[in-house]
VOGU-3710 file (C-alpha; in Angstrom, 3 decimals, decimal comma):
1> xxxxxxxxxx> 0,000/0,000/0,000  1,384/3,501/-1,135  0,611/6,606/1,016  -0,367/8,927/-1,754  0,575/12,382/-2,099  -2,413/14,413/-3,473  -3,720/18,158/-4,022  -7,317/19,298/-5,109  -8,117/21,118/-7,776  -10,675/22,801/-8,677
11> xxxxxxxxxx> -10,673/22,560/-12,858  -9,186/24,598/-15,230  -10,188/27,504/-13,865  -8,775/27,128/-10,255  -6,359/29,892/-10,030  -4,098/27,473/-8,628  -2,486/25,234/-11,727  -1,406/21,912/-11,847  1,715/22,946/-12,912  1,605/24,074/-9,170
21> xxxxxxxxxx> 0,182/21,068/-7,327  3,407/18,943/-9,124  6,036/21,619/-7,899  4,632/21,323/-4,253  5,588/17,302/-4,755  1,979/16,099/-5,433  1,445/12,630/-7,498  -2,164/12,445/-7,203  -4,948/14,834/-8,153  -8,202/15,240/-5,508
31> xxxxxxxxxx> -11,093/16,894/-8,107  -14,665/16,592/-9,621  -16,503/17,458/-13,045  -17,507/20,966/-11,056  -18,782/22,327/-13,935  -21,558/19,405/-13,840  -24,862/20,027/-11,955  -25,418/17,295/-9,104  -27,786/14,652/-9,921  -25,982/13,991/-13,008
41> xxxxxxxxxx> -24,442/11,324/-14,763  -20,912/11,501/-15,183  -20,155/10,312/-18,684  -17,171/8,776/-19,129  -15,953/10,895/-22,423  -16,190/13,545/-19,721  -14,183/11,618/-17,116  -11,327/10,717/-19,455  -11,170/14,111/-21,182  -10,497/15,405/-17,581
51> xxxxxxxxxx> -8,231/12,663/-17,136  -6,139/13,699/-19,938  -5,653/17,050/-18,889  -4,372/15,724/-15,500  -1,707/13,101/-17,185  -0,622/15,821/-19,597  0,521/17,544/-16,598  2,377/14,834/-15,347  -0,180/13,936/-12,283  -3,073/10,814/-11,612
61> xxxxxxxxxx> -6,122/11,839/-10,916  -6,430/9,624/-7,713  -9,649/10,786/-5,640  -12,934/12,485/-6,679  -14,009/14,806/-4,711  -16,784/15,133/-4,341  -19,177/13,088/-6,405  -22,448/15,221/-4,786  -25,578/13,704/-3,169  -28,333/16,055/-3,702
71> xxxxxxxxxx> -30,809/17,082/-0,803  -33,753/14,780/-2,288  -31,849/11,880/-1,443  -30,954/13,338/2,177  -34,490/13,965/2,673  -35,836/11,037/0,419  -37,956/13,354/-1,280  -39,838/13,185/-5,103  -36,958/11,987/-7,212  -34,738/10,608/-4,866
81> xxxxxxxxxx> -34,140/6,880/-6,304  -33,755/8,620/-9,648  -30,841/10,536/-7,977  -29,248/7,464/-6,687  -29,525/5,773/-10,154  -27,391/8,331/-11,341  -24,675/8,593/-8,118  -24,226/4,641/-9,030  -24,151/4,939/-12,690  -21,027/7,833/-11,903
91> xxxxxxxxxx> -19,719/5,029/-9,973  -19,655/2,796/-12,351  -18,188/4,717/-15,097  -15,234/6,512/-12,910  -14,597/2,689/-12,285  -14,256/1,752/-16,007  -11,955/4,877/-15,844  -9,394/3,411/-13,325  -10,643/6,297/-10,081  -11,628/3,824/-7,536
101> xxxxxxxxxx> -11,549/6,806/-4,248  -14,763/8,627/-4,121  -15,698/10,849/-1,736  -18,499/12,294/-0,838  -20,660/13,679/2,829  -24,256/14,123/4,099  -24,320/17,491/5,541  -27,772/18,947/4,928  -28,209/22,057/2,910  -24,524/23,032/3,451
111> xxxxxxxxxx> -20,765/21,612/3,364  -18,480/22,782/5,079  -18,820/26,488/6,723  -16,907/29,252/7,903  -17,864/32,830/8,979  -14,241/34,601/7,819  -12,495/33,356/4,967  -9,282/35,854/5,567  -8,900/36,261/9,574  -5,200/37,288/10,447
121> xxxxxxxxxx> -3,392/34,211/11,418  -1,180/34,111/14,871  2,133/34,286/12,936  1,243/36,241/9,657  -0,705/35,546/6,985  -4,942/34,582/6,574  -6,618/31,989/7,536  -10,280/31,041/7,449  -12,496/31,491/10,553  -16,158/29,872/12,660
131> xxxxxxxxxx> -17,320/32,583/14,856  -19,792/31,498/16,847  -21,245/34,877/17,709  -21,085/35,983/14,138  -23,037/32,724/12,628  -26,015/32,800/15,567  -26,090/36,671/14,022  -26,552/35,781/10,652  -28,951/32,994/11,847  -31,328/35,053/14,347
141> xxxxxxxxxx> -30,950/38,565/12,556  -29,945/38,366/8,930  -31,576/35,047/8,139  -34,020/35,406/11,031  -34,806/31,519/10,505  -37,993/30,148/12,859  -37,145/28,825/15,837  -33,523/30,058/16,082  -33,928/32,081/19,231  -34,944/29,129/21,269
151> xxxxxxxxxx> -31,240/27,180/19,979  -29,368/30,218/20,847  -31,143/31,282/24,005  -31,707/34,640/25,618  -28,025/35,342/26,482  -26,056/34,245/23,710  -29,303/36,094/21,387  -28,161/39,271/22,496  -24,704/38,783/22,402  -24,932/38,116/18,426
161> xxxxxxxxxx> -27,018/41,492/18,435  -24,067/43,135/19,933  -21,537/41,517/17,516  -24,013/42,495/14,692  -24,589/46,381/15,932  -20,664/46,650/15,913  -20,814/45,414/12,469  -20,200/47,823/9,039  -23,432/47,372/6,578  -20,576/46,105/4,250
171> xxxxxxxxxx> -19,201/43,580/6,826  -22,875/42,392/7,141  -23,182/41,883/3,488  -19,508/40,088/3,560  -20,920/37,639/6,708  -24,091/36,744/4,562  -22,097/35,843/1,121  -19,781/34,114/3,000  -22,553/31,545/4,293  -24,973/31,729/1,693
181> xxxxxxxxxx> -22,658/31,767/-1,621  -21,245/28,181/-0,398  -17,363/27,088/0,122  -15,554/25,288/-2,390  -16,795/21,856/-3,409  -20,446/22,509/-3,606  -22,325/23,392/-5,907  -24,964/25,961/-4,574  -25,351/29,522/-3,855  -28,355/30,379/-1,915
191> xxxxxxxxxx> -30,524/33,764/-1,166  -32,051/34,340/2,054  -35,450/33,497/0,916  -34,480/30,331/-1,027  -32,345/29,013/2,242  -35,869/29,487/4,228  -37,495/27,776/1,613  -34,855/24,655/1,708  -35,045/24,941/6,077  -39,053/24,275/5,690
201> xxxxxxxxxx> -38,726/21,248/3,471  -36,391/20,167/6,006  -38,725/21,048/9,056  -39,306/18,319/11,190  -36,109/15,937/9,906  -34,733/14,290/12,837  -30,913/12,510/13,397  -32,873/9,348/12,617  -34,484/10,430/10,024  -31,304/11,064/8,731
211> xxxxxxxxxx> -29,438/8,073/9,825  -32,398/5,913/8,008  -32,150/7,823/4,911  -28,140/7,512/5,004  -28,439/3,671/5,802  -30,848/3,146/2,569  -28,574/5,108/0,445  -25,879/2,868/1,722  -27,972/0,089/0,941  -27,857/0,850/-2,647
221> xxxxxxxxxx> -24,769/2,348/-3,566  -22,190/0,536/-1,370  -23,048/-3,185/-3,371  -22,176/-1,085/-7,200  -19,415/0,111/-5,019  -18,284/-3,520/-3,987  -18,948/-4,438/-7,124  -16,538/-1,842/-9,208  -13,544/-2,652/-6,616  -14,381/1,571/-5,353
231> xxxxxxxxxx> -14,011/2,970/-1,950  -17,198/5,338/-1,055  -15,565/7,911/1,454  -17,633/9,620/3,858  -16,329/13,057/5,149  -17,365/13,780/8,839  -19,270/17,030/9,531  -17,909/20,387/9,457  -18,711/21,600/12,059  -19,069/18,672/13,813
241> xxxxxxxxxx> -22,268/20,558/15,279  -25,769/20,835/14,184  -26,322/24,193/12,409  -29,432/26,117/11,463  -31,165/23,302/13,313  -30,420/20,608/10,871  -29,280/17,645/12,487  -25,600/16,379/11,635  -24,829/12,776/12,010  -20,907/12,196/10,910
251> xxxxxxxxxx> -19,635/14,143/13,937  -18,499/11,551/16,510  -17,143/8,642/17,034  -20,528/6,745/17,779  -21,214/8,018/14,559  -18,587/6,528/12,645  -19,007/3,365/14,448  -22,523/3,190/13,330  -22,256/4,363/10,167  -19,213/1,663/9,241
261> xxxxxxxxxx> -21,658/-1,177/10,536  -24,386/-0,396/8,308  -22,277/-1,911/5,540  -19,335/-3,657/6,847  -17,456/-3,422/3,312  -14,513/-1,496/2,472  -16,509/0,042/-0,216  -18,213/1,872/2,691  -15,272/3,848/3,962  -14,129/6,749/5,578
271> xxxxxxxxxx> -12,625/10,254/4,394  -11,084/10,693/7,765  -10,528/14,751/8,283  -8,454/15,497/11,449  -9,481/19,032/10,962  -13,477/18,393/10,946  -13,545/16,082/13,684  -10,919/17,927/16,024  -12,750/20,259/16,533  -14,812/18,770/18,849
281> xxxxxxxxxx> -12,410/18,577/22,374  -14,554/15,311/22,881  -13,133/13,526/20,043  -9,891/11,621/20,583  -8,144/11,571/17,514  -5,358/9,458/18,423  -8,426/6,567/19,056  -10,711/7,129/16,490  -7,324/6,428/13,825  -6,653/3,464/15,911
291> xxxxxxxxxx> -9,812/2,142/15,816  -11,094/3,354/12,539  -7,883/2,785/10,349  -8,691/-0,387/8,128  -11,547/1,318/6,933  -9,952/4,759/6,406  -9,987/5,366/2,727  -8,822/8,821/2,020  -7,265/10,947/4,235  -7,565/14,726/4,911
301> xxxxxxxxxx> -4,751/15,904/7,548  -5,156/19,440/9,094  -5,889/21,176/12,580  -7,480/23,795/13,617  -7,162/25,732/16,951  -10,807/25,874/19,110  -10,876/29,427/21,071  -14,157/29,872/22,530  -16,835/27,584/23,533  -20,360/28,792/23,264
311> xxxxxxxxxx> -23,703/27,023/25,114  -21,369/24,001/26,780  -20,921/22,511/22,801  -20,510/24,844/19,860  -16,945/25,818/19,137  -15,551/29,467/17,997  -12,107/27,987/15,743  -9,692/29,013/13,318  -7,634/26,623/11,020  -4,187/26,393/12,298
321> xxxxxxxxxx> -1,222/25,644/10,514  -0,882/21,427/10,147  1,578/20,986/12,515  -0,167/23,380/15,378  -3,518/24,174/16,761  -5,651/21,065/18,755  -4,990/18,309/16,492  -1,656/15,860/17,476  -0,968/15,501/13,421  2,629/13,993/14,545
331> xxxxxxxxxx> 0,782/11,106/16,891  -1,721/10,892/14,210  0,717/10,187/11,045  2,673/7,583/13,417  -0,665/5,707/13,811  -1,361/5,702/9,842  2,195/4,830/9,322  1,561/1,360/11,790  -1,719/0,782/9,643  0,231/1,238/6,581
341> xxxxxxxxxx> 2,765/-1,506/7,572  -0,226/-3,584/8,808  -2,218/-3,446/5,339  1,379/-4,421/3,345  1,901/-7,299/5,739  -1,542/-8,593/4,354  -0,959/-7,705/0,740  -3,322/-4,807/0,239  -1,858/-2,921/-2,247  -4,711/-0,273/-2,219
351> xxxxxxxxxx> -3,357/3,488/-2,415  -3,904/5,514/0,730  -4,574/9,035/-0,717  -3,933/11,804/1,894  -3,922/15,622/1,077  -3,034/18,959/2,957  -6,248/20,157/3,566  -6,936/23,519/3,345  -3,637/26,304/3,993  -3,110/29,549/5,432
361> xxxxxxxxxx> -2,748/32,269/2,785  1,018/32,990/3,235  3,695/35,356/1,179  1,765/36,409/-2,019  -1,423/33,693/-1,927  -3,752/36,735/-1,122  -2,385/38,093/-4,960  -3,877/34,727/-6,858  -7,291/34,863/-5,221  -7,543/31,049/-4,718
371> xxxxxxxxxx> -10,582/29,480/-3,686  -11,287/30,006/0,008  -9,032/27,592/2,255  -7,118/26,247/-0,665  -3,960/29,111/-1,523  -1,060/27,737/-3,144  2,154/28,637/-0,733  -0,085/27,670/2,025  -0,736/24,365/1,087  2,526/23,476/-0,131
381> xxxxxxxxxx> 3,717/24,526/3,427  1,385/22,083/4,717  2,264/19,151/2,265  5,905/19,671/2,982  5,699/19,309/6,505  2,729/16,265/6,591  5,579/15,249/4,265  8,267/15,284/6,466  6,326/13,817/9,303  5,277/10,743/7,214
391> xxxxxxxxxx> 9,270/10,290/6,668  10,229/10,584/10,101  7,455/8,466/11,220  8,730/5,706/8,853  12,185/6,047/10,326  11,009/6,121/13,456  8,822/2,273/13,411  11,870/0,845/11,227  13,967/1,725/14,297  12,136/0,755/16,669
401> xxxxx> 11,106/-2,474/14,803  15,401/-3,164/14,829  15,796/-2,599/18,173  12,950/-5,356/19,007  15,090/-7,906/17,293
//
């Protein structure tokens, strides 16, 4: 088994090349057909067009991410089965391309979220930002979604009208498109009235609601998935919170255990992110790799830094550098180097694709306007030391193994 070096891209026009991804010592190329809606076949003249471009270039492309499952199936409303006919069918034909790493996640209405997308970081440079006080504002005041004053309560309610009355009108409007136009990877960008609109058709959807709509979609994708030789990757919530008062069910490690029995496959894998999941203080790291690792089938490796905690269990964070903040990367790598050894020892000779998620916007990144979270310099920072770590850690076992002798 190969630990894979890998860098996303966003498509030709990501403002970061792949000219850049194989300077920063990337093999392996993390993307998606962006430019195609969700629900979607992927044909596979469209796959191996895509393809091309990557090879020209000098680079695989190793993981898709992320092959999108649309809200009908979440909800398992009109259409739904005909959405899951066409996830498999993308399955199928990425197969018959050789990309056998999909990932994909089942956070409702939106992926991953942030509140700043250029905060000053500790030692120079940007980095991207969850206020807590400056969502529950945009949720009880700009949004002004039903219901959201009894989540926040009375006390943290008016201190998100503070934070809001200290705000610029321009700073306002910055807050709302930063929620509502959607983070990198999705494919949505929402008004106020139209996120309303998607919050009443959820209305009412519990966590086991959601958990028996994930466990049917499992159900019927993970068996194409077996079938094709592909790993299905799930990424964990981010936040690992409930937000907007949607329910979130890939947060913990209860959930991961569930989740991984529903289908006990390797096609029904995990994208394990050490940046989603640490953010949470309550989730060990260092255990959930040890327990989780044979069905760990992408990796995304970056911390981020909690600051305040709001109502007992929503966290105020900032994405560190990958060698700082809350998560123990360096423990973390030395446990994936162990499971490494342990799938070689057994003969799997399936690639473990891990990636520098996300970056600090260092030296001239702010210049190239990347996508939010993913700046060039930043990332190759990141991928040089996760890198270097993954070297030392091998040193480290061999020795160790040696001196046992």
């Amino acid at each position: 088994m190969l630990l894979e070096q890998t860098w996303r891209w966003f498509g030709p026009s990501d403002r970061v090349t792949l000219r850049d991804a194989r300077q920063a010592g990337a093999t392996g190329i993390v993307t998606a057909l962006h430019e195609l809606p969700a629900a979607v076949i992927w044909p596979v003249e469209r796959i191996q067009s895509r393809q091309a471009e990557i090879r020209l270039a000098g680079l695989e492309w190793s993981v898709v991410e992320s092959l999108e499952v649309t809200e009908r199936i979440k909800m398992q409303g009109r259409g739904w089965r005909a959405d899951v006919e066409n996830f498999t069918q993308s399955i199928r034909n990425l197969a018959a391309c050789g990309i056998r790493t999909i990932a994909y996640n089942w956070m409702p209405l939106f992926s991953w979220m942030r509140t700043h997308l250029h905060e000053p970081a500790p030692n120079g440079g940007y980095t991207t930002r969850f206020d807590v006080l400056a969502f529950a504002a945009f949720d009880l005041y700009l949004l002004q979604r039903k219901g959201s004053e009894d989540d926040w309560g009375e006390d943290l309610s008016r201190a998100a009208y503070e934070y809001l009355a200290r705000r610029s009108p321009e700073e306002k409007e910055f807050l709302q498109q930063t929620i509502l136009q959607g983070l990198p990877g999705g494919h949505r960008s929402l008004t106020l009235q139209k996120t309303n609109e998607l919050l009443e058709e959820y209305s009412g959807l519990s966590s086991e609601d959601l958990r028996s709509s994930l466990r049917e979609f499992l159900m019927l994708v993970c068996p194409v998935a077996e079938e094709c030789g592909v790993k299905l990757c799930i990424h964990p919530d981010d936040p690992p919170r409930p937000l907007l008062g949607l329910p979130r069910i890939v947060s913990t490690a209860d959930d991961l255990q569930w989740l991984l029995q529903q289908y006990p496959h390797a096609s029904n894998s995990l994208t394990f992110c050490t940046g989603a999941l640490g953010v949470r203080a309550d989730n060990d790291l260092l255990t959930m790799v040890r327990s989780f690792a044979p069905r760990i089938g992408f990796l995304h490796l970056r911390s981020t830094q909690r600051e305040t905690v709001y109502l007992e269990h929503i966290e105020t964070f900032f994405e560190a550098a990958h060698l700082e903040g809350d998560a123990n990367l360096i423990g973390v790598i030395i446990e994936l180097v162990k499971e490494k050894h342990r799938r070689e020892l057994i003969g799997d000779r399936f690639h473990l694709p891990f990636r520098a998620d996300h970056g600090q916007e260092l030296l001239n990144d702010r210049e190239r306007n990347a996508a939010p979270g993913y700046p060039a310099i930043g990332r190759l920072r990141g991928l040089a030391e996760l890198r270097g770590a993954f070297t030392m850690a091998e040193r480290l076992l061999i020795d160790v193994e040696q001196e046992c002798r």
